[in-house]
C-alpha positions in Angstrom: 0.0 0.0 0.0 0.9 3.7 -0.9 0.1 6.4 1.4 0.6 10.2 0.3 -0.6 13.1 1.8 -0.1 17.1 1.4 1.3 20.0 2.9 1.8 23.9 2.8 4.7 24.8 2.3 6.5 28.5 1.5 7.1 26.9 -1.9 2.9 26.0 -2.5 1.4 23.0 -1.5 3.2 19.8 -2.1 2.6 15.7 -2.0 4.3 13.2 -0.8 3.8 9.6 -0.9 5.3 6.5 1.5 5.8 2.9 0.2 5.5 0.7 3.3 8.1 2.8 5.4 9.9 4.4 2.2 9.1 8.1 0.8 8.9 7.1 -2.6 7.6 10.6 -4.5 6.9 14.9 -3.8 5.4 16.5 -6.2 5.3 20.1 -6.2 4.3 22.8 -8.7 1.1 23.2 -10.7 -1.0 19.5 -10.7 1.2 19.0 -8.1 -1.6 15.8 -7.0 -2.1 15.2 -10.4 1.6 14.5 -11.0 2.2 12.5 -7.9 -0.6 9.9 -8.7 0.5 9.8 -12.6 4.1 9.1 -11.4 2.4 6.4 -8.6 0.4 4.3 -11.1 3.3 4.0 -13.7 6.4 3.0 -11.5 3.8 0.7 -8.9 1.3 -0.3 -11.0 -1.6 -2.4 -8.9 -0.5 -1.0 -5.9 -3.4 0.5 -3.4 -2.5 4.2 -3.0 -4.7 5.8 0.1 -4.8 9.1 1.9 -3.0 9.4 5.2 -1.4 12.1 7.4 -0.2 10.0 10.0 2.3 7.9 8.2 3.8 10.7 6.6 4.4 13.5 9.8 7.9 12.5 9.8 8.9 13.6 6.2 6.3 17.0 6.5 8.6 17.8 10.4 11.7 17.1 8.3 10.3 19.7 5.8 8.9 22.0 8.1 12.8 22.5 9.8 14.4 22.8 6.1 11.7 25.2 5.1 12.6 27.4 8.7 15.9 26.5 8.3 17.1 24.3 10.3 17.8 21.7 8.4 20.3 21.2 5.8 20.0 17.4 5.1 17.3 14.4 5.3 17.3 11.9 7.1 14.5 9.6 5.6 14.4 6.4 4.3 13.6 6.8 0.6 12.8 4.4 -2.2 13.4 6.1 -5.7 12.8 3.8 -8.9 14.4 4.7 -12.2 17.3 3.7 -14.7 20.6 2.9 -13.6 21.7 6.1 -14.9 19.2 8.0 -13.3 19.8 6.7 -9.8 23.8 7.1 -10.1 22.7 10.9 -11.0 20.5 10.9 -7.7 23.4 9.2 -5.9 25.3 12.2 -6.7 22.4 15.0 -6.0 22.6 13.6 -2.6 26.7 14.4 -2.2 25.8 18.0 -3.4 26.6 19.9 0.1 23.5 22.3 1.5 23.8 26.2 0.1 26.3 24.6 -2.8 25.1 24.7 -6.7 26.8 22.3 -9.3 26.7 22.6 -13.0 24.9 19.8 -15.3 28.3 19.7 -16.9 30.1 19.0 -13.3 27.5 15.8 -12.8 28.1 14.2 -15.8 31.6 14.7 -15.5 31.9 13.0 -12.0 29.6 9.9 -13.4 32.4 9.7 -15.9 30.4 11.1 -18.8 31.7 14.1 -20.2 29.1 15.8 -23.1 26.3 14.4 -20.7 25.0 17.5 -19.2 21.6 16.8 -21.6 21.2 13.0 -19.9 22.0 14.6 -16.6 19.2 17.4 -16.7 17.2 14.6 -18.2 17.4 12.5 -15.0 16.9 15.5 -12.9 13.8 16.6 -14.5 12.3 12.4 -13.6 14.0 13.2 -10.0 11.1 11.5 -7.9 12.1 13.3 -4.7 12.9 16.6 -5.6 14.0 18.7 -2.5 14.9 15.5 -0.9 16.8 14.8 -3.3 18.5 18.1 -4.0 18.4 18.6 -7.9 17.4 22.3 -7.4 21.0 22.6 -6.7 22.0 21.5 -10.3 22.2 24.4 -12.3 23.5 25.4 -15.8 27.4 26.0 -16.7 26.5 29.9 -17.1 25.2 30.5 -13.7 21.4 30.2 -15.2 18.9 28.2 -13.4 18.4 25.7 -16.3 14.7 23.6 -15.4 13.0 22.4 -12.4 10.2 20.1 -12.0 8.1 22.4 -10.1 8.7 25.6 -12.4 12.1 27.6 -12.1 10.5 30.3 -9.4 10.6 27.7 -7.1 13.8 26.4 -7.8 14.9 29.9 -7.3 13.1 30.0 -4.1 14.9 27.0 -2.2 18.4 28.4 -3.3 17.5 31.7 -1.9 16.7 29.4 1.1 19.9 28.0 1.0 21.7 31.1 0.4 20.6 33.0 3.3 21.2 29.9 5.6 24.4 29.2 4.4 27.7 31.6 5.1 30.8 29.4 5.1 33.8 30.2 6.9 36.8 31.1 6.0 39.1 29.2 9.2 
């Protein structure tokens, strides 16, 4: 069974969804719902998907401190289905430090696949966990924003986020 549920955020209202104990999807952006039970029936077809708060108040509190900032990683077990290549690019979202942008061109490069930046932003844009999974922190060679799953204003709003959280040091 497959239980999702909503919440408001300072980014709209998303959805996520839990597979047994697993978050599995957030959707975010316009058909946000819409989005999350399309991506739902295709990767876990047959699969009962319910409403339900309860099961998912951990993932919404671990939101709820990013979104206030005080939180600058997850701690969540998560369950993301997708193409080998996909989840090594996820793999690598994941190393992408808090407050710290990388360019599409850097990804593919680390995964060994120089010229990739296209499959890279391709595998971002079928990120199942965005924000979770940090692919708003991928962003084009030029300093531009390049695309987001849940429109670029929003990807602009969790760097801003980020930004004003995040002041390294210098010792």
């Amino acid at each position: 069974m497959i239980q999702y549920s909503s919440a408001n955020t300072p980014v709209g209202l998303i959805y996520l969804a839990q597979h047994g104990q697993e978050l599995c999807s957030l959707a975010l952006g316009i058909a946000a719902e819409a989005k999350l039970l399309g991506y739902l029936a295709d990767q876990f077809p047959g699969v009962e998907v319910c409403q339900s708060e309860i099961e998912l108040i951990p993932a919404v509190n671990q939101l709820n401190e990013y979104f206030a900032g005080e939180r600058t990683s997850f701690e969540l077990p998560i369950r993301v289905e997708g193409t080998d290549f996909q989840r090594k690019v996820w793999r690598e979202l994941l190393q992408i430090p808090y407050g710290v942008t990388r360019s599409y061109g850097e990804i593919a490069n680390k995964l060994g696949s120089p010229g990739g930046m296209r499959a890279v932003g391709a595998a971002n844009g079928q990120n199942p966990l965005p924000i979770i999974v940090p692919c708003h922190r991928v962003i084009a060679a030029d300093g531009s924003l390049g695309g987001y799953t849940g429109g670029l204003d929003i990807k602009h709003k969790l760097l801003e986020l980020e930004r004003q959280k995040f002041t390294p040091t210098l010792f």
